[in-house]
N, C-alpha and C positions, 0 to 999 in steps of 0.2 A: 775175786779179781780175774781177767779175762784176757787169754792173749791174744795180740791184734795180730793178724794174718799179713803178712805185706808181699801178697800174688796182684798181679799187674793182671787185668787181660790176656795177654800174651804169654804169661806164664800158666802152664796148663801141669807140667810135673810138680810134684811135691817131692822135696830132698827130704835127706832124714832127719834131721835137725826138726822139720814142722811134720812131718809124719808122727815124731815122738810128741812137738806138741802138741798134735788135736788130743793123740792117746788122753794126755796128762789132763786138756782141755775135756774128753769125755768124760772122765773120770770124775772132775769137779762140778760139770753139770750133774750128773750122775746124786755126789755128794750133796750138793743144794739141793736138789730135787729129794732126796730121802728123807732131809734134814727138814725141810717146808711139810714134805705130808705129813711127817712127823706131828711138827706141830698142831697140823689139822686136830688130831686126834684130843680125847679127853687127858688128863696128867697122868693116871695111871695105865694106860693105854700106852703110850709114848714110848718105853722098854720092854715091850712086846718082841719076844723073838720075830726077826726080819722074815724068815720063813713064815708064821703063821701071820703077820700081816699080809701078807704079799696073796694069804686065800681069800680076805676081805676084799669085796666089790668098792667100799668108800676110800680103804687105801690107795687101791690101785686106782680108782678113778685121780683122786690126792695126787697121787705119784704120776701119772701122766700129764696131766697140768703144770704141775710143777715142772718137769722134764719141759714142758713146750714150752714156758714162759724162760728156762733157760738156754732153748736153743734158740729164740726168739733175738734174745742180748748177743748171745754169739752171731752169730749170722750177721745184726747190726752191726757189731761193734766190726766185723770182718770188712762189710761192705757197704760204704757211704751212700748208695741207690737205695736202700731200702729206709724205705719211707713211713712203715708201721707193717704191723704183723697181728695178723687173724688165726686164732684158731676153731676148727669145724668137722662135725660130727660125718664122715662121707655117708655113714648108713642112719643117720638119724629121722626119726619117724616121732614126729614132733604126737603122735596118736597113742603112741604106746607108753601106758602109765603104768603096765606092769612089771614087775621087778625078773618073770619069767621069761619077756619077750628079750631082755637082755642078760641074757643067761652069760652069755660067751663075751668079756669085753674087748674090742678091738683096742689093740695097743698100738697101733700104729697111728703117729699123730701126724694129721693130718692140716698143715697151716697155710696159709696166704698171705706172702710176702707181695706187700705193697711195695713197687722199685719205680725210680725214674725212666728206669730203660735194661733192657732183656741184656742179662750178660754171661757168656760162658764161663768166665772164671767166678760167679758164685755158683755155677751149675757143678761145677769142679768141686768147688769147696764142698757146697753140701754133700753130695756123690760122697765123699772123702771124710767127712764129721758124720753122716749116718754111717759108715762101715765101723769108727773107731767108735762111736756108741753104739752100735750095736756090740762088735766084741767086749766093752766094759759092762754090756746090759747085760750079756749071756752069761754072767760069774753070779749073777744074781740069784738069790738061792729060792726060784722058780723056774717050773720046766716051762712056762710059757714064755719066758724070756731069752732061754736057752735054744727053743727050736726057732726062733726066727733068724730069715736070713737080712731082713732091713725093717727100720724101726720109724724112720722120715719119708713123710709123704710134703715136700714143699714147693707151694706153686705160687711162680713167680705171674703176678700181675701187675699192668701197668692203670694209671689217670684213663689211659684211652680206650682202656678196655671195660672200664667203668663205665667208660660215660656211653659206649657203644654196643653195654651188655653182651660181650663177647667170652666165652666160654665158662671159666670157673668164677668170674666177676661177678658172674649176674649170681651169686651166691649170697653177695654184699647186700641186694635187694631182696632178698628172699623176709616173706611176710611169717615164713612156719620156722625156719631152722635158721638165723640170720649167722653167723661168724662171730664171735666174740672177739674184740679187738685186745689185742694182751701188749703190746709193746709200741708204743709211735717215738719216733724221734722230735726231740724239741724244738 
């Protein structure tokens, strides 16, 4: 379950009251997302100490997915302009079939928020839900979760930016690395 944010436009501070709840909201993104890569895995695989999954390339792949399809519902359920949510590889090289060329995995996920219209107070919010997930990601018993300082890369696009192939839009069209759509509203 998810809590609804109720910041206006105009409302740019967070009191502490929704400070503690993004916390408690990071935290259960967090939790779902552990509990899905989880799942990914084979049955006896599943109660693997968190630490030695966390050195596998398929969990963490797992575990970053997951994390984006939950901050995907947050973000919606926060902000009625968001109209469907992409996730996409910034450094992806649709050529590389090596397992060496991706040595190092970027954890920073990186999505496109399809909105009605450009708004500072989701710019707030998310600003605000990557810090409290980032501090709930850093307890995480890996040093690569630990040294980062922000974890969300999310770019707000509009209809008109689609249709004008204006900056990270024209992503939508891409023939080699397209965006994988993870959340639309009904």
């Amino acid at each position: 379950m998810y809590t609804e944010f109720p910041l206006s436009d105009k409302e740019m501070q967070l009191d502490k009251k929704q400070v503690n709840s993004l916390l408690e909201t990071a935290e259960t993104i967090r939790g779902n997302a552990l509990n899905l890569a989880r799942e990914k895995l084979l049955p006896r695989e599943q109660d693997v100490e968190l630490a030695k999954l966390f050195e596998r390339r398929d969990f963490v792949d797992y575990f970053k997915y997951a994390l984006a399809q939950e901050v995907a519902q947050v973000i919606a359920t926060y902000d009625q302009r968001v109209q469907a949510v992409y996730i996409f590889e910034e450094s992806a090289n649709p050529d590389a079939e090596t397992e060496e060329y991706l040595q190092f995995v970027d954890l920073t996920i990186h999505l496109l928020a399809l909105v009605t219209s450009a708004s500072a107070a989701l710019d707030a919010f998310v600003a605000s839900l990557d810090r409290a997930l980032t501090e709930v990601l850093s307890e995480l018993p890996s040093n690569a979760f630990a040294m980062r300082s922000s974890f969300l890369n999310i770019i707000p696009i509009t209809e008109s930016d689609i249709e004008e192939r204006r900056g990270n839009a024209v992503l939508l069209s891409s023939i080699y690395a397209r965006p994988l759509k993870i959340w639309q509203r009904a």
